[in-house]
Phi, psi and omega in degrees: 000186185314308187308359183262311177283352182261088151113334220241293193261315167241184180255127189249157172194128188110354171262029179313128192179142189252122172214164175235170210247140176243136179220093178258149170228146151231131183215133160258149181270168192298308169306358208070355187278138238238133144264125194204096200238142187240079173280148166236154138253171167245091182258171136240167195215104185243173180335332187251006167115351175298145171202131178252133206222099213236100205248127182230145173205206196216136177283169188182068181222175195273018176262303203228014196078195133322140133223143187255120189241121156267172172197112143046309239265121138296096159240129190248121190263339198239013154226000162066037173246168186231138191233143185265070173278155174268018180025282189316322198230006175045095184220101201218133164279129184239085231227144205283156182253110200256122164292113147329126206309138168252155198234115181303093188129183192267144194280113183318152166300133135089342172064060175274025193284140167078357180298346197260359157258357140324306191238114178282347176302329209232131126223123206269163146244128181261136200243048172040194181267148180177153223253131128248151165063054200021018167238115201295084177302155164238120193300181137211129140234175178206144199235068152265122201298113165256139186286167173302104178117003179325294192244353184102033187251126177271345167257168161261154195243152181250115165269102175241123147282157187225079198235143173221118236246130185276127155283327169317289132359308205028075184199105181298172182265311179218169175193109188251149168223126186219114178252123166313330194278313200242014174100226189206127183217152189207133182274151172225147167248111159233156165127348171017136151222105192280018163290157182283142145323115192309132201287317172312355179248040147271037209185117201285144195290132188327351224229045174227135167270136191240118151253172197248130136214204175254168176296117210102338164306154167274162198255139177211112213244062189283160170256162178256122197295000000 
């Protein structure tokens, strides 16, 4: 999904810009009862390729209720590190930063490239251009098919994404996802700001404590209830 590319996937540099990532799921239960959850992010971006990511969601447990939480995330390409911060307990992990292959273009859904001469199951499409937020995307889905009896499904089910992607950006704008199994959640980038970002907030604040680890650990972020 979106949240794989903003700071997770290749590194854009020369593209500075502040926006905010809207993140919905909708799933209905077997019973009809209708779910419907809301995220917000804050990412940013600056000339070299840095991106910040002020991820905000909700705790839920029976202990302690709702409670509304953020988190962090630095990646920095250009000391070639990745940072977790913590707010609640001003905390920040800091771990080497493995960059990605990079991929020419706009990044296929679901990391179908080359899959559709491969999988007679995948079939991408392209769905032209058209203006969001005043900026000109370029459509894709892509539909894969699990045939019937795959997974224990007596019919076959179609997993389709939809995304449309700023070349300008090298970004989508929006992206659904609609799985039968797990509902349908889908991101928007709006507020779009193309001023460069203040260089501090690529930077952990003096008044935080930094631990270290490896590469490949797991991030493990506690919260304070």
């Amino acid at each position: 999904m979106m949240h794989d590319e903003i700071g997770e996937g290749k590194v854009v540099t020369g593209v500075p810009l502040s926006a905010d990532l809207a993140v919905t799921r909708d799933t209905t239960l077997a019973d009809g009862t209708h779910i419907h959850t809301q995220n917000q992010t804050k990412v940013y971006r600056d000339a070299d390729g840095r991106v910040r990511r002020e991820i905000g969601f909700e705790l839920n447990t029976p202990a302690t209720g709702v409670a509304k939480r953020n988190m962090i995330v630095i990646t920095d390409p250009v000391a070639g590190k990745r940072y977790v911060l913590n707010p609640q307990n001003k905390t920040a992990h800091v771990m080497p930063l493995q960059l990605p292959t990079k991929w020419q273009g706009p990044p296929p859904p679901d990391g179908e490239a080359g899959q559709q001469s491969t999988n007679a199951n995948v079939n991408r499409e392209q769905l032209g251009t058209k203006t969001i937020n005043g900026l000109q995307a370029q459509g894709t889905r892509v539909t894969r098919t699990i045939p019937a009896g795959q997974i224990g499904n007596d019919r076959a089910i179609e997993v389709v994404t939809e995304r449309w992607y700023s070349t300008d950006l090298q970004l989508p704008l929006t992206t659904t996802h609609t799985d039968p199994m797990m509902g349908t959640m889908t991101t928007t980038l709006t507020n779009i700001n193309r001023t460069a970002p203040d260089t501090s907030l690529f930077q952990v604040p003096s008044d935080y404590t930094i631990k270290t680890g490896k590469q490949g650990d797991v991030m493990y972020m506690p919260m304070k209830p």
